[in-house]
C-alpha positions as CSV (number, residue, x, y, z in Angstrom):
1,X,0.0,0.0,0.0
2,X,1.4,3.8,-0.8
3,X,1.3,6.3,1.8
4,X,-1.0,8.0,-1.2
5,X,-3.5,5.3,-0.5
6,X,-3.0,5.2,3.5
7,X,-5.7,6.9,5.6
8,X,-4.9,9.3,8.3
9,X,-5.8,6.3,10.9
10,X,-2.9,4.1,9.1
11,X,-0.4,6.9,9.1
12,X,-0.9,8.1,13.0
13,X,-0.3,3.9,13.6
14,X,3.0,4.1,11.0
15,X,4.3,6.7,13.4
16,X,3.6,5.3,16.2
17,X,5.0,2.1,15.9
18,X,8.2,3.8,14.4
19,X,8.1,5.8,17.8
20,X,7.6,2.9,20.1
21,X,10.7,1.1,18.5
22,X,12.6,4.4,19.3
23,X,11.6,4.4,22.7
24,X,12.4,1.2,22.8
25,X,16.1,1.9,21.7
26,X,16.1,4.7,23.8
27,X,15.7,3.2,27.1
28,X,17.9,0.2,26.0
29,X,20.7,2.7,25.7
30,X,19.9,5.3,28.4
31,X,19.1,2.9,31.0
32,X,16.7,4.9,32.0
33,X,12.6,6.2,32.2
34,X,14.1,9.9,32.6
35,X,16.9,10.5,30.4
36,X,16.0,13.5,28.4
37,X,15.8,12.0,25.3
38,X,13.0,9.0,26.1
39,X,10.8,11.2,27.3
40,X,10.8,13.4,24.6
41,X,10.6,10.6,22.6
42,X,7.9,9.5,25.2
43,X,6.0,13.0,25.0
44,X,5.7,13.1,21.3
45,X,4.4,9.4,21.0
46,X,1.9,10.5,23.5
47,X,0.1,12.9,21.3
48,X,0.4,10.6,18.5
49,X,-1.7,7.9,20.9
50,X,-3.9,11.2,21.7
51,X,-4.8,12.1,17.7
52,X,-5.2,8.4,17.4
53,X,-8.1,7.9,20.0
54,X,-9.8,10.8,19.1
55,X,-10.0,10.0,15.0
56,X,-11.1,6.5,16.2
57,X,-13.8,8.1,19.0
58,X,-14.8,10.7,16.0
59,X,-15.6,7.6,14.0
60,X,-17.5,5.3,16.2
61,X,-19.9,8.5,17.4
62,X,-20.3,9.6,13.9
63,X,-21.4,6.2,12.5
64,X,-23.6,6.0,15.7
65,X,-25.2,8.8,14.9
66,X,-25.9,8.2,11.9
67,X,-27.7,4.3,12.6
């Protein structure tokens, strides 16, 4: 699939995932929760999870609405 054909759901998941695995490498090489660098890492994958949840909640109450 491109990332033409990819919907806005599929991409916010692509980054995500890519941001877990740098996490991931993050604390494997920091050692630790509170380095600087994983929790920016950390922060940005939040909003990421944030924009997720809400396009998914937008989507369930709007085809509810619409039943």
């Amino acid at each position: 699939m491109s990332l033409v054909q990819c919907s806005n759901e599929d991409m916010l998941l692509y980054k995500m995932n890519s941001l877990r695995k740098q996490l991931d490498r993050a604390v494997h090489e920091h050692q630790s929760l509170s380095d600087e660098r994983v929790v920016q890492i950390s922060q940005e994958l939040d909003t990421y999870v944030l924009q997720f949840q809400k396009s998914v909640w937008s989507r369930i109450t709007k085809r509810e609405v619409l039943q």
